[in-house]
Each structure stands twice: as C-alpha cells, then as structure tokens.
C-alpha positions in Angstrom: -16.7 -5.1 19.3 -15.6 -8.4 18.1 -11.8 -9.7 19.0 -9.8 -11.6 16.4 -6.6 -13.1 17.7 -3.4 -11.4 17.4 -1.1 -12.4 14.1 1.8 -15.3 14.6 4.7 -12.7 15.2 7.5 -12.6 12.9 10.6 -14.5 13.6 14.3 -14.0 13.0 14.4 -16.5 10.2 11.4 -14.8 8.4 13.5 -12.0 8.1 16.7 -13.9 7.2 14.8 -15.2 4.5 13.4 -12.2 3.5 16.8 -10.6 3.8 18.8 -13.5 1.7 15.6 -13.2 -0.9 16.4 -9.6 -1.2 20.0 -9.8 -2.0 19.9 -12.9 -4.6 17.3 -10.9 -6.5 19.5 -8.0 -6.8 22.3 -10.4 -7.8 19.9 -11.8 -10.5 18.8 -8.5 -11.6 22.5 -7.7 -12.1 23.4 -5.4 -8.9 25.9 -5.8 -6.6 23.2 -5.4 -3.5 20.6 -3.6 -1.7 20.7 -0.3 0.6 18.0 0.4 2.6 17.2 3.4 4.3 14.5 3.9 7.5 11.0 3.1 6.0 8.7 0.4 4.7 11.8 -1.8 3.1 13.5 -1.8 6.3 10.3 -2.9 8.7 9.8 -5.3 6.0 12.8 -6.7 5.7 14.2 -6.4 9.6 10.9 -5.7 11.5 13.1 -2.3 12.5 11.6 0.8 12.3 13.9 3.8 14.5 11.7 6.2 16.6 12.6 9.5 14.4 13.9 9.7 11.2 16.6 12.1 11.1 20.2 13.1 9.3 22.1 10.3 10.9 22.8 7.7 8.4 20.9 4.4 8.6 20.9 1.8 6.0 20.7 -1.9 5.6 23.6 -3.0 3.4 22.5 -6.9 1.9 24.9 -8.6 -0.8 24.6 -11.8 -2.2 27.2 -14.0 -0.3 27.5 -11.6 2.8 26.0 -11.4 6.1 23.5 -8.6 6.2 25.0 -5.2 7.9 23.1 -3.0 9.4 24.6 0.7 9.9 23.1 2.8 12.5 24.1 5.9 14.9 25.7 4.5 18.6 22.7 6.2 20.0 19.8 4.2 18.5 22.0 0.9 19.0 19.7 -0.6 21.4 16.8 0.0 19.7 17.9 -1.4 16.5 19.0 -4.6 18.8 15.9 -5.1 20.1 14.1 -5.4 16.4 12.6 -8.7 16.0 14.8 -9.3 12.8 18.2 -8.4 14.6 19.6 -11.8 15.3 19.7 -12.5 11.6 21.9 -9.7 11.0 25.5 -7.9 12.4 24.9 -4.2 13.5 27.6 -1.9 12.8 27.3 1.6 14.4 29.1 4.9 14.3 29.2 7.7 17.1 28.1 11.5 16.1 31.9 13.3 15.0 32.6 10.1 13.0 32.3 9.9 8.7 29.1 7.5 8.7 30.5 6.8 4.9 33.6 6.0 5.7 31.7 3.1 8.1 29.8 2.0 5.1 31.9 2.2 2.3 34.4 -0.9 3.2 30.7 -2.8 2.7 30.2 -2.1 -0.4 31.5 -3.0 -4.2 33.6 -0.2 -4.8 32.4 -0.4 -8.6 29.5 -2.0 -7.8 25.9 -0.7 -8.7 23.4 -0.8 -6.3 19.4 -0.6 -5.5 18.5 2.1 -3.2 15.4 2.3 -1.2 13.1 5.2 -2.7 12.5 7.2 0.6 16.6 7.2 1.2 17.8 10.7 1.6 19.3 12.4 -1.1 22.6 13.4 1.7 23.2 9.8 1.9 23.1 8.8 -1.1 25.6 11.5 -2.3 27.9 11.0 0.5 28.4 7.7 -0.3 28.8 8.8 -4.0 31.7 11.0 -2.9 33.0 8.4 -0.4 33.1 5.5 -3.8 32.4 7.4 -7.1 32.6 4.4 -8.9 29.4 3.0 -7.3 26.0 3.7 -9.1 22.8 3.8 -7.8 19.5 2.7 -9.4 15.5 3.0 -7.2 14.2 -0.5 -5.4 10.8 0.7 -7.0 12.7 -0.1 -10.0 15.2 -2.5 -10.5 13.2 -4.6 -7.6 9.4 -3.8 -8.3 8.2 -7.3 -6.7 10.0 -7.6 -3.4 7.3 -7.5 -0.6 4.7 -8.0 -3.6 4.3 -12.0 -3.0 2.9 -12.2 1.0 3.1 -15.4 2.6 0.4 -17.1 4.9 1.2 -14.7 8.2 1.6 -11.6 6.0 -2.1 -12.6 4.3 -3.7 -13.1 7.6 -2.7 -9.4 8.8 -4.0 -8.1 5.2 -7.1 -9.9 6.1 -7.6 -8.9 9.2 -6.9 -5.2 8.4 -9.9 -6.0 5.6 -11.6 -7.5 8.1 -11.6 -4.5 10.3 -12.3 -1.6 7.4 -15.4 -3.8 6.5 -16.5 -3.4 10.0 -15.9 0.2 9.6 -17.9 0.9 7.0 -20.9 -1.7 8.7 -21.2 1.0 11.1 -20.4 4.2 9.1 -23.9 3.9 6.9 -25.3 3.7 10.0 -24.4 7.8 10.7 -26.6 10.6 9.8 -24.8 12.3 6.7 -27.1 15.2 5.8 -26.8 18.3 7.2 -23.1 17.1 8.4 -19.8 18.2 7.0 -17.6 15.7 5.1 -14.9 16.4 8.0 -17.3 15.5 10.2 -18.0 11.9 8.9 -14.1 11.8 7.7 -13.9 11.7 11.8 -16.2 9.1 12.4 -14.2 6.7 10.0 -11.2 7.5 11.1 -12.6 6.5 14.6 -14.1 3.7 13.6 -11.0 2.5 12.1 -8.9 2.6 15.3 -11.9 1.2 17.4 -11.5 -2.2 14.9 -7.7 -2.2 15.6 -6.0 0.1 13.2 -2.8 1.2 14.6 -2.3 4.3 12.1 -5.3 5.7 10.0 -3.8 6.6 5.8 -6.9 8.5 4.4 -10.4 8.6 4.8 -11.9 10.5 1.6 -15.6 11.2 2.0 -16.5 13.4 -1.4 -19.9 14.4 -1.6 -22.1 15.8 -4.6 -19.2 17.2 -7.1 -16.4 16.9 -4.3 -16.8 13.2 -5.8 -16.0 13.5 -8.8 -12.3 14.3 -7.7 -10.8 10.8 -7.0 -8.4 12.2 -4.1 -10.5 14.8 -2.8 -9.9 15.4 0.8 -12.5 15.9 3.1 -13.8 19.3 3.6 -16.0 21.5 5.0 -19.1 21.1 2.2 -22.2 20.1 3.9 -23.4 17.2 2.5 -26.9 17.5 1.5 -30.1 15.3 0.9 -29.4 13.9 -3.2 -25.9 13.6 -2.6 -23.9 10.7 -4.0 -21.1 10.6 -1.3 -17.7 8.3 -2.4 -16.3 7.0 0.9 -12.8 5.5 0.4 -10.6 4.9 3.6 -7.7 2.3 5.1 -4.6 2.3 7.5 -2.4 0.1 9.2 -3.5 -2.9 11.3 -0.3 -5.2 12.7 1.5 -3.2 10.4 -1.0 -4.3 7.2 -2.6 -1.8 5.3 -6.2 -1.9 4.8 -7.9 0.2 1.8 -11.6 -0.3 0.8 -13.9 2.1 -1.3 -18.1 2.4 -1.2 -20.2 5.1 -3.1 -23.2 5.9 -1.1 -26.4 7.8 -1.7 -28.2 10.7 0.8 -32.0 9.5 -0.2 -32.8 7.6 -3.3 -30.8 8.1 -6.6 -31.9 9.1 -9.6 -32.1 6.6 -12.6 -28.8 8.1 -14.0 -26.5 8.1 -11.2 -28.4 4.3 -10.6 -26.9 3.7 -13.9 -23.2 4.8 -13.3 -23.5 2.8 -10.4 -24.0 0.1 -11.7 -21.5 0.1 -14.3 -18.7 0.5 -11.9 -20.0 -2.5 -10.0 -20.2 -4.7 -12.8 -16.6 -2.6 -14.0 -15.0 -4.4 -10.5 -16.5 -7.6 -10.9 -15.0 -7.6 -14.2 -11.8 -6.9 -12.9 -12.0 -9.6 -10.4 -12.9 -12.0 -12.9 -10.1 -11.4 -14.8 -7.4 -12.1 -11.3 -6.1 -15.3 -11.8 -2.3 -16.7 -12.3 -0.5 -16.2 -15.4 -2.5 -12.9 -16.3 -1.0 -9.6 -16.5 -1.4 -7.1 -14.4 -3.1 -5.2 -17.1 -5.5 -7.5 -17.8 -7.3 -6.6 -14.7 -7.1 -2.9 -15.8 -8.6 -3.9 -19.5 -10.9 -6.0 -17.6 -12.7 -3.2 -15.6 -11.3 -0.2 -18.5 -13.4 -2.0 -21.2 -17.0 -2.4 -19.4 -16.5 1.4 -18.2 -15.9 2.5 -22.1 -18.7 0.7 -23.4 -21.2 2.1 -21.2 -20.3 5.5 -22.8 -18.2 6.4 -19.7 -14.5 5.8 -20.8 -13.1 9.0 -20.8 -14.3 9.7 -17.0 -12.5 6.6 -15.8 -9.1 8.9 -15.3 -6.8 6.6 -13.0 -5.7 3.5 -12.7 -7.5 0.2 -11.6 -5.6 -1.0 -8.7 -2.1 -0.8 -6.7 -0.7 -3.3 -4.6 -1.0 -3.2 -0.7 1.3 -4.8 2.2 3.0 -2.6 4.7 2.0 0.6 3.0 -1.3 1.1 1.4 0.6 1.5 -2.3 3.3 -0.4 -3.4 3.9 -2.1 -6.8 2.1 -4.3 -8.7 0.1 -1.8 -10.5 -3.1 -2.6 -12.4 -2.6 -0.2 -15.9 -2.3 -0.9 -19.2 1.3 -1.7 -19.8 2.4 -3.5 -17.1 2.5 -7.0 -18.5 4.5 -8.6 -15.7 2.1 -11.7 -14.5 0.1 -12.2 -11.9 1.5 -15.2 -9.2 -0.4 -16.3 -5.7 0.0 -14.2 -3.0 -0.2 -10.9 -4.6 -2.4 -8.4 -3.4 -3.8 -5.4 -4.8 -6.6 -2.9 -5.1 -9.5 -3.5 -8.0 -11.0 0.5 -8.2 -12.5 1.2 -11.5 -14.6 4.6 -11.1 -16.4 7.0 -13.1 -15.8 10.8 -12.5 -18.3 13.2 -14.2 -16.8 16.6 -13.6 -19.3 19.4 -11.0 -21.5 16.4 -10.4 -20.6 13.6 -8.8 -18.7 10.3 -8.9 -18.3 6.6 -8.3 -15.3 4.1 -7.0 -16.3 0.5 -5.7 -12.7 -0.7 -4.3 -12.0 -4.4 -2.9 -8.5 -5.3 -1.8 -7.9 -8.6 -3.4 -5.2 -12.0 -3.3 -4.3 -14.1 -5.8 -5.0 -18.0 -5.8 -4.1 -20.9 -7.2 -6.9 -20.6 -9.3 -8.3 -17.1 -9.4 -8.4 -14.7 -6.6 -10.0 -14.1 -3.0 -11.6 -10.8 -2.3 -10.2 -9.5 1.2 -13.0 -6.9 1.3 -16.9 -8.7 1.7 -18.9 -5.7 2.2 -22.3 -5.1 -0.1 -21.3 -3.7 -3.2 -24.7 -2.4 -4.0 -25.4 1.3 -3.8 -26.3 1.8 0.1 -29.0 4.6 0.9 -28.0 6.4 3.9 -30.0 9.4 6.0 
C-alpha cells in the first residue's frame, strides 16, 4: 500500500485565526457572537473534540473584541488543555453541583443575539434562555452558512489526500467478485478498504444493486447481487479529520444499450457540472449545469436530489449545489458534483467527484475512470 506523508499539523494561530474569523463574521452578520457546542464547529475551530458527549455543558463562547472562552466541566479540563487550539483561548470550567449558566452568562450580551452551533443541545440552549431571557438565538447553518466553507492550503491537502485514498478504494473494489455476493458483503470490503488507505472513521458505503439503485440512500442489504446488475457504489469517511466522498455506477457483465445510455448521460451530466465550477458562479449554476443535460435526455424527472454538498470535516456541510442558492462560488470551496438518474424497480446511476475551486475553474479531488466499469 502506498504511504503519503502525514498533513502539516495545525497550529495555535490557525485556530486563533479561525477563531477571530468566526466572531467578526457574526459581528458583520449583525450578532453579538458565536456558541459552539461539542461537534464539527468546535474541532474546527479549536482542534478540540471531548471523549463523550454528554449533559455537561460545553461551549465556545467567541465575540468580536473578546478573547475566546471556552466553558467546560472541571473533569474534562485537561483534555480540553491539551487541544492543539488551546493556547489561543482562556478555559473557564465549572465543577458538577455548580449552575454551568450562571458560569456562562457573565460572557455573554445580555440582549445580545447569538449563532448557535446546530448539533447544541436543546438543555443548553434553554438554560441559558432562562439564565438571560433577553438573548436570542439563531442556527450557525444559518446566519453563518460559509464558515469552514473556504479551506486553506493544509485543509486542501487533507481533502486531497482523503480523495486520494477513496480513489484507491475503489481501484481495488472492482477488482472483487460481486455476483453471487450480498451488497453487505461488498459494503464490508469498502469499508475495509477505506481504513487500509488511512481513513480514520468510515461515513457510508452504499452499494445498491439492480433496483436497490434506484434509491439514492439505500443502505446496503442483504440482496444478492446478480449477473445484469447495475450496482451504484457511493462511499467516504474521515482521513486526518477530512472527509472523503466519491460515487461509481458499475455493471455485473455487459449492459444493455439502455442502461449504456443512462450512463452516459450522467457522465456527460457531471462533466457538465464541472464545467460550469469556476469563480463568480453560483452555486446553482453547477446544479443547472448537470439538471439541464439530465432533462434533455428525457430523464429530468428521475434526477430527484440535489447536485452537490460541500465537504470539510464532515462529509456535508454548506455550500449546496440546487437551484436557488445564488451565493457565488470563491477558491477554496469544495463540494460534491452528483447528478444521477433513478428509474424506480430498475436501477440507477450517480457518478460523484469531490471537487475545489480555482482561480480559474476547478480541480477534481477524485481521478478515478468515470466510464462504466464491468465487474465479475
């Protein structure tokens, strides 16, 4: 198995910046700060993620113009101290018997309205309601859609090499016998495959065969896939914290003319869709892009999701590629290109590439063949 060397490690003063980013957006987007409970937010922007996730209140509190607080139980302390973003911020803990709201409150706007990371509990959230009821609350998702959407170099080498590794993944995985196997079975071979090429946490390895394809989140069961069988492989996970995500449609034996056809009308469907990535464009551009090919090959109504979703330290984050979402496209986004066509009790077809922005177009992160690939 090849090596690739490990990623430039994040520093203190990547996550001070990240940290002092955060809070002038919110200023700029009219809030008086950011909370941000245990999950992707936090490891983005403090590299600290606790063991367990439990009851005990833990948030980030950033404000333009203050030093970045973060609240944690006594008992995780030490943990929290050893995060590799620690030194750019002042910890502030709280022993079990104490009011963890009464801890927080003195650091925030008493009037003040504030974004809330997504995944924070709904306890914590209300206790600090009832600890400052003039505060308001308002989702990061939403009043800060684009704050881990614009990577930097060392975050776009760890999205490449999580690429890297899925294409390597899916080299060997055509190489498997199929027929006569259960899509469980060859869900367990990717999911192998992806830890033996460095992924440190595996998010989904779909494998829908025959008509289990034409359901675009179908999860691997126990169908045996049989000789004729279109089979819709789409798979990714973590690698140095990265998220990896990569779809091929392959074929037990030769295809027939028609599902030849659909074929290739996704492929030329994600081409168009790249061709469409480049600065200045919308978001759903690239959806159009891929959304118009589809529906004039007679197949628009069977192209039922989205085209892409942005990727970084989860799998799906925003910028999302759909009609509507005019915000433009800048360097250093990245996102998934997906178009598929779904033809209900027969099969279906998704060709995915995770894709970057460029000065001057876009760079897919994904290099695998995206011809139809005949497996036994």
């Amino acid at each position: 198995m090849p090596t690739t060397p490990a990623p430039v490690p994040f520093t203190a003063d990547d996550y001070r910046a990240r940290m002092a980013r955060a809070a002038e957006s919110a200023a700029d987007a009219g809030l008086a700060g950011v909370l941000v409970a245990p999950g992707p937010d936090l490891v983005y922007l403090t590299g600290y993620q606790p063991t367990a996730i439990t009851e005990r209140l833990t948030v980030l509190v950033l404000a333009a113009g203050q030093e970045p607080v973060l609240v944690v139980p006594t008992l995780e302390a030490p943990d929290a101290e050893r995060a590799p973003g620690s030194a750019a911020l002042t910890l502030r803990d709280w022993t079990d018997g104490k009011d963890p709201y009464t801890v927080t409150a003195p650091l925030l706007d008493v009037d003040g309205r504030f974004g809330v990371s997504d995944n924070a509990w709904a306890m914590h959230l209300l206790g600090l309601q009832k600890e400052l009821p003039g505060t308001s609350y308002v989702s990061l998702t939403e009043a800060l859609p684009m704050l881990r959407a614009v990577k930097d170099e060392h975050e776009l080498a760890r999205l490449d090499a999580a690429g890297a590794a899925a294409d390597e993944a899916y080299g060997e995985i055509v190489k498997v016998r199929f027929a006569g196997r259960k899509e469980t079975e060859v869900a367990a071979d990717l999911a192998g495959l992806l830890l033996e090429y460095g992924h440190s946490q595996v998010d989904f390895t779909v494998v829908g065969s025959g008509p289990n394809g034409a359901n675009p989140h179908h999860e691997a069961g126990d169908r045996t896939i049989e000789r004729g069988d279109m089979v819709v492989l789409d798979f990714g996970g973590l690698k140095h914290g990265y998220g990896s995500d990569t779809t091929r449609t392959v074929h037990v034996g030769e295809p027939s003319a028609e599902e030849q056809r659909v074929h290739d009308v996704v492929r030329e469907a994600q081409q168009a869709g790249f061709d469409a990535v480049r600065p200045g464009a919308a978001c759903q551009d690239v959806d159009r892009a891929s959304r118009a090919l589809i529906a004039e090959a007679g197949y628009g109504e069977y192209f039922i999701h989205r085209t892409g979703h942005g990727i970084g330290v989860t799998t799906h984050e925003p910028p999302y590629m759909i009609e509507g979402e005019e915000r433009p496209l800048v360097p250093g986004m990245c996102f998934s290109i997906e178009p598929g066509i779904y033809l209900p009790g027969r099969f279906g077809v998704r060709i995915e590439d995770i894709v970057t922005v460029t000065d001057d177009g876009a760079r897919r992160l994904n290099n695998t063949d995206r011809a139809m690939a005949i497996v036994e």
